[in-house]
Phi, psi and omega in degrees: 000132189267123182292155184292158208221131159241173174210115196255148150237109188274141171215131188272172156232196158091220202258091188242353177257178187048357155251035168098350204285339165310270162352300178286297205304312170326299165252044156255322138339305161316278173319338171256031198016075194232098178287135182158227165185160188231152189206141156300164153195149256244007184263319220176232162210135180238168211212124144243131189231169185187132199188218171298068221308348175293300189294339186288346214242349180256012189243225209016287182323287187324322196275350162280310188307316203220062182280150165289161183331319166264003167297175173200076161324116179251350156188161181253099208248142178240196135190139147345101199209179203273139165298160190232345185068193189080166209208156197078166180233154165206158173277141188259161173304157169290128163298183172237111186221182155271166175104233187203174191194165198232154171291160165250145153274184199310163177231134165313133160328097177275232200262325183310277189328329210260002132327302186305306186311300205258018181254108196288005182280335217268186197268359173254015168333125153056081174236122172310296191272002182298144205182159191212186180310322177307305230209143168089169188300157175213305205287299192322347183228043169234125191267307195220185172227178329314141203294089195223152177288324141297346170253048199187144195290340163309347157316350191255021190227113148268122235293176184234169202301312186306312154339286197316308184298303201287351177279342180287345190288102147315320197270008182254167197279339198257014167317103173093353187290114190262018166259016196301170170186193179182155179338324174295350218220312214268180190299163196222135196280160184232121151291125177221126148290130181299176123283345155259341182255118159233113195230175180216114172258098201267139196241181191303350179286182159243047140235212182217152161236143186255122182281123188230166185252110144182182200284100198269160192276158159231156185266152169320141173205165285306003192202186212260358165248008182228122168279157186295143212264347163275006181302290201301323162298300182346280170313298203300331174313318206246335140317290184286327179290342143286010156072034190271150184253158202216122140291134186222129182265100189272218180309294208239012171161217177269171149229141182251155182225158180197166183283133190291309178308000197253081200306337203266316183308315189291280214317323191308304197277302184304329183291297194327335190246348161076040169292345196041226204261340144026117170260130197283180179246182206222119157286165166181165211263024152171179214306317187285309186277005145343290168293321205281355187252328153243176187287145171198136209257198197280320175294306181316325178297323193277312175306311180315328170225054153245188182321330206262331176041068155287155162317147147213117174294123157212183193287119180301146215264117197301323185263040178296136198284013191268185157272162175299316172322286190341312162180105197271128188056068176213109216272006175257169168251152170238132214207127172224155184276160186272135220245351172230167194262012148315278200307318186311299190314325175319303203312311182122183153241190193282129169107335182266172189288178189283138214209168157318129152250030179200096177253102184323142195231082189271137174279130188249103172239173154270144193299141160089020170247142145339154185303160145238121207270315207285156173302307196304291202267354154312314192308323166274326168271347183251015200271331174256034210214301192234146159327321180198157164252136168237133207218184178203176187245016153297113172286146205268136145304321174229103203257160217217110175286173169302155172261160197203118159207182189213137182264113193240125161040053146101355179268160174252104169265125157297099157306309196204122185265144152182297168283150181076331176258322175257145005267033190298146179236158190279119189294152184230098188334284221228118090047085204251154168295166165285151185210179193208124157256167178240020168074204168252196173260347141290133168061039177315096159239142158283123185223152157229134176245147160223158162055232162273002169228168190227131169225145174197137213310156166293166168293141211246294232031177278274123178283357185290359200215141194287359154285308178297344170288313182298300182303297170016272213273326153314306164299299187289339178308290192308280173331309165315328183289306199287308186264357147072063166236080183272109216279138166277349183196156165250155145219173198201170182284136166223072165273149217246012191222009193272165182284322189305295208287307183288358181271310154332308194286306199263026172239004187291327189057043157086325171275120216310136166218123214276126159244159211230166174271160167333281203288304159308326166300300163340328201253304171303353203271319176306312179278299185319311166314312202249014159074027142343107165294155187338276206303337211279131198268151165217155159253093212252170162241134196234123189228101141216223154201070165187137137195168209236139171236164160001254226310333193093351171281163176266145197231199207107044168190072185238138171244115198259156139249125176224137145252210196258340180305307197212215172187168159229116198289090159281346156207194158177173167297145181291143161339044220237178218262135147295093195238112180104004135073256189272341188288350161269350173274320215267340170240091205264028150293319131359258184335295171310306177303329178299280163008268161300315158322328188280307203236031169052030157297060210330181194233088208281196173239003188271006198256134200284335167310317185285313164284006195257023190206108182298132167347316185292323174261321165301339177294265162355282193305325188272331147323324190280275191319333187262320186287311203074028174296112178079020201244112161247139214263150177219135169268008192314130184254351157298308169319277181281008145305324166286333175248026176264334201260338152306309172298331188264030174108335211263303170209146193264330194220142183250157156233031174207151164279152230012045161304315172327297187262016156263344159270358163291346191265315172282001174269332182286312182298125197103344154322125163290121147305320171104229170232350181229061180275157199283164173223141168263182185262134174225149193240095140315112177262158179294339204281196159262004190261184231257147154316137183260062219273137164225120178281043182263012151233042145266316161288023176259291201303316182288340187265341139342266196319331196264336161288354204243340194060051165299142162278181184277322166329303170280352198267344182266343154286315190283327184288344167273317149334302183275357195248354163309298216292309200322296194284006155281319171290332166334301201315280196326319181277350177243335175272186174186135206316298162319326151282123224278166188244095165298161162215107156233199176083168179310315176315321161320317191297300167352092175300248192332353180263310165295305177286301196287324165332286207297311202294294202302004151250003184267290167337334177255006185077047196256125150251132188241148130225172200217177214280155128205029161214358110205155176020143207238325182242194228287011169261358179240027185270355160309330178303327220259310165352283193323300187303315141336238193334000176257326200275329199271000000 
């Protein structure tokens, strides 16, 4: 008797193209003897299949349970549809349909590719661009979706038969792989020496190299139009190894890179890129030489080497092999693996000469301009910046910085979500219109939401400066594109002077733009993050430092009841004058002296704040404080880290933000605080209006210490310690088990603050949560936007 024969139509959604998904259908068809066929289309992907309902029904199970590795299925649709006969599967052309499909972002070299790379038998031997469905760009070259080898900056490379044959092979690894290429085929590398810098440098070797403009030549390679693809890695290898600075054009942009051990090179990269103290960040070509430079746990090892290869800050090794330069007085490294097989070859393979392994890996730029991604503005911007370019001729479409996180008490916090992470998306408690939020003006990103999910944008950065208003407005363009999301309503920050926000007003076209406070978006960003329902409520803290509140004051150092409709200030820090507006973030000897002021201290000349602030300005400043002239009032809890980390000494002048208090933290670790750790005052009013924390008798107790010669280490445990205690007692006196305790804002990256913070409220039986998906400070504040702007 012949068992009955169906025939289903599936349609996957989510982030199913460029990962292989084709490929796995195919044969998993196979293997189930199931005739039909599978096709992109601009919803997903659909897949018809027909056969037996016992197999139709074990190939559906696989595709929810045993999906490939980079996919992310957001839903699975089956239907009925009449049998048709006929026997084999086959893949069909990409469709046009209505709906959506999601982008995957770029993904790290995997394990296969980067075998093949060093295996001199295989024909993809030291091949720069090699990569299969598994491994290599994808967001950074993709002009439109469906994810197709004509909607990708690879249109411009056309495959040789050999390609051809294996993206065409179901049974290859390279099926459908659309950035596949080979010596033959693929984008091709150009070594160029700049024109403006010609220097001569002498370096740890004993010779020197001198940069001249001109082409350096190559030989045919495999053939008389493709030049050889190690010439141009030599030179550059023999740059960096002579202590020469190098562009290197990667996935999602330029990079300047010099040898990190080369104190005279970094120093070098730093005047050049007008970095201050900044700390760059570091490659290295695996795992081992990882370990050998920070400290690294079993989560941290897993960010290092997986897909997604972010920046990841851990603790530098006292014997670590860097220069000081790399990041001064700064006790972490931000350290990432080489994440394309450009970057391996920098490195070498077995057999080449010997080269830097450990490379400051930098974005190249001047601080506070966008990444640069395009050839045409490489030329100009990067012609005084690096010694040489090493470049290539894949166009980048889209450019995407590193991602940056950091691992606090076994977890993964995001600093800056972008390569590897965006454009993936965030599922949303509440059922959103289309909508387009535009973040702040630090650490800018961007989001759109429809329905259940939200995507929001690589890191943009800073809005002060009109290249970034311009990638901006290029970035939300491309995300409307990528996600077939045309927003129906805006939202923004709503400070009255940000730039993110006046770009809203003048891109609304007639449509409604919602604004929402700072510090609340913070808080929404958190419960959205942990899937918080509409109604559910927190008690949060939100610490950092600038945010324009109600009232007209700058606020950061808030304690809210919040859901995502609203919030209620139930405290915050007391008040004190901000005089000269960002020229007190950038001296936080100010700050401290505002401080004191505040808190009827004299300005004694033995307080290291004090003396750190010239005669002249102290006048000028205690006028401003005494008039409130050029004085905006702030509750910044950012703020006063800075100027507790200025009285006791450690630092006075910034050339980053919170340089004060992360090099104040690190000297605080490991430290006993001890019982004498500091308590603030917090002032109950008879009123509705808001509780008052006033540290001014933490800044007694420290200038106790510093008069006693506590050093700034231990005077920086009690001090973390006690702003620990402030927010338990907070909990205790506002809170309750059932309501869950948010941590957001910027102040929350402080690894010793957030972990003694977490413990010491879970210990009293508290649920807490905090960030791990995306950013704790003003890059994950478009999420909390959204979510805000939805709810009301």
């Amino acid at each position: 008797m012949n068992t009955p024969r169906i025939r289903r139509r599936i349609l996957v959604r989510g982030v199913v193209q460029g990962v292989g998904f084709r490929p796995f259908v195919y044969t998993t068809a196979a293997e189930l003897h199931l005739s039909g066929e599978v096709c992109n289309d601009s919803s997903g992907v659909i897949v018809e299949i027909e056969g037996t309902p016992t197999d139709a029904d074990a190939f559906t199970e696989r595709l929810r349970l045993r999906p490939p590795p980079l996919a992310v299925i957001e839903s699975i649709d089956e239907t009925g549809i009449p049998v048709r006969g006929g026997t084999g599967f086959r893949i069909g052309d990409t469709t046009r349909g209505g709906g959506r499909t999601l982008a995957s972002p770029d993904v790290a070299l995997c394990a296969d590719c980067a075998a093949e790379l060093r295996d001199p038998a295989d024909r993809r031997y030291r091949h720069p661009f090699i990569n299969c469905t598994n491994c290599g760009p994808r967001f950074t070259i993709i002009a439109a979706l469906p994810y197709d080898r004509p909607q990708t900056s690879m249109a411009d490379f056309p495959m040789c038969a050999e390609c051809a044959r294996e993206y065409a092979d179901p049974a290859n690894r390279r099926f459908h792989a659309q950035p596949i290429a080979c010596h033959a085929c693929g984008p091709t590398l150009t070594f160029t020496t700049t024109q403006s810098v010609t220097t001569t440098r002498s370096v740890t070797t004993t010779r020197s190299v001198t940069t001249t403009p001109s082409f350096t030549t190559t030989q045919p390679f495999p053939g008389p139009d493709r030049p050889d693809p190690d010439m141009p890695i030599q030179n550059a290898r023999e740059l960096l190894r002579r202590g020469g600075i190098l562009a290197v054009k990667g996935i999602g942009g330029y990079h300047l890179a010099c040898d990190a051990a080369n104190e005279q090179a970094v120093t070098e990269l730093r005047r050049r890129t007008r970095r201050g103290d900044k700390p760059f960040a570091v490659m290295v070509p695996d795992l081992a030489t990882a370990q050998s430079i920070v400290e690294v746990d079993a989560t941290a090892a897993a960010l290092l080497t997986g897909p997604a290869r972010p920046i990841v800050l851990l603790p530098r090794r006292a014997a670590a092999p860097t220069a000081d330069a790399v990041a001064p007085r700064n006790p972490d490294l931000g350290v990432m693996i080489a994440y394309t097989p450009l970057h391996v070859l920098l490195f070498g393979l077995p057999g080449d000469p010997p080269g830097p392994q450990v490379l400051v890996m930098t974005s190249g730029n001047l601080g506070g301009e966008p990444i640069c991604y395009a050839d045409a503005d490489a030329d100009s911007r990067l012609s005084g910046l690096a010694d040489a370019v090493l470049s290539h001729n894949r166009r980048i479409l889209v450019p995407c910085d590193d991602s940056v996180v950091r691992v606090i008490d076994g977890f993964e916090m995001p600093l800056r979500r972008s390569r590897g992470y965006a454009p993936l998306p965030l599922a949303l408690p509440i059922p959103a219109p289309p909508t387009l939020a535009v973040g702040a003006d630090l650490k800018n990103t961007c989001a759109v939401a429809d329905g259940r999910y939200a995507w929001l944008s690589q890191h943009i950065g800073d809005m002060d400066d009109l290249a970034t208003l311009q990638a901006f407005t290029a970035t939300e363009k491309h995300l409307e594109q990528l996600t077939a999301v045309h927003p129906e309503q805006l939202t923004a920050d709503a400070h009255p002077r940000y730039r993110s926000s006046a770009w809203a007003a003048q891109h609304a076209e007639g449509r409604p733009v919602h604004l929402v406070q700072h510090h609340h978006a913070h808080l929404a960003a958190v419960m959205g993050e942990h899937g918080l329902d509409a109604d559910a409520t927190v008690l949060g803290f939100a610490f950092d430092g600038t945010g324009f509140g109600p009232d007209g004051a700058i606020w950061g150092g808030e304690v809210l009841a919040a859901g995502y409709k609203g919030f209620h200030r139930l405290a915050h820090l007391r008040y004190v004058p901000l005089a000269g507006g960002d020229t007190s973030v950038r001296r936080p000897y100010r700050m401290a002296l505002a401080h004191l002021y505040a808190a009827g201290i004299p300005w004694s000349e033995d307080l290291p704040a004090v003396q750190a602030c010239p005669p002249q300005e102290r006048d000028v400043l205690a006028h401003q404080l005494e008039t409130g002239f050029g004085c905006v009032p702030t509750s910044s809890m950012g703020r006063l880290f800075d100027a507790v980390a200025s009285l006791c000494g450690v630092r006075h002048v910034v050339d980053y933000e919170a340089q004060a208090a992360i090099e104040w933290e690190g000297l605080a670790r490991g430290i006993d605080p001890g019982t004498a750790g500091y308590r603030f005052g917090i002032t109950e009013p008879e009123t509705d209006e808001p509780a008052v924390i006033d540290p001014a008798p933490v800044l007694a107790a420290v200038i106790t210490d510093i008069r006693a010669g506590r050093s700034p280490a231990v005077i920086g445990a009690r001090f973390h310690a006690g702003v620990s205690r402030l927010v338990l007692d907070i909990a205790l006196h506002h809170g309750d088990p059932a309501t869950p305790v948010a941590l957001s804002g910027g102040v929350f990256q402080n690894a010793l603050l957030l972990t003694t913070v977490v413990h010491l409220l879970r210990d009293n039986g508290f649920h807490v949560i905090t960030h791990h998906r995306v950013p704790p400070n003003d890059g994950g504040l478009a999420f909390g936007q959204l979510l805000a702007t939805v709810a009301r």
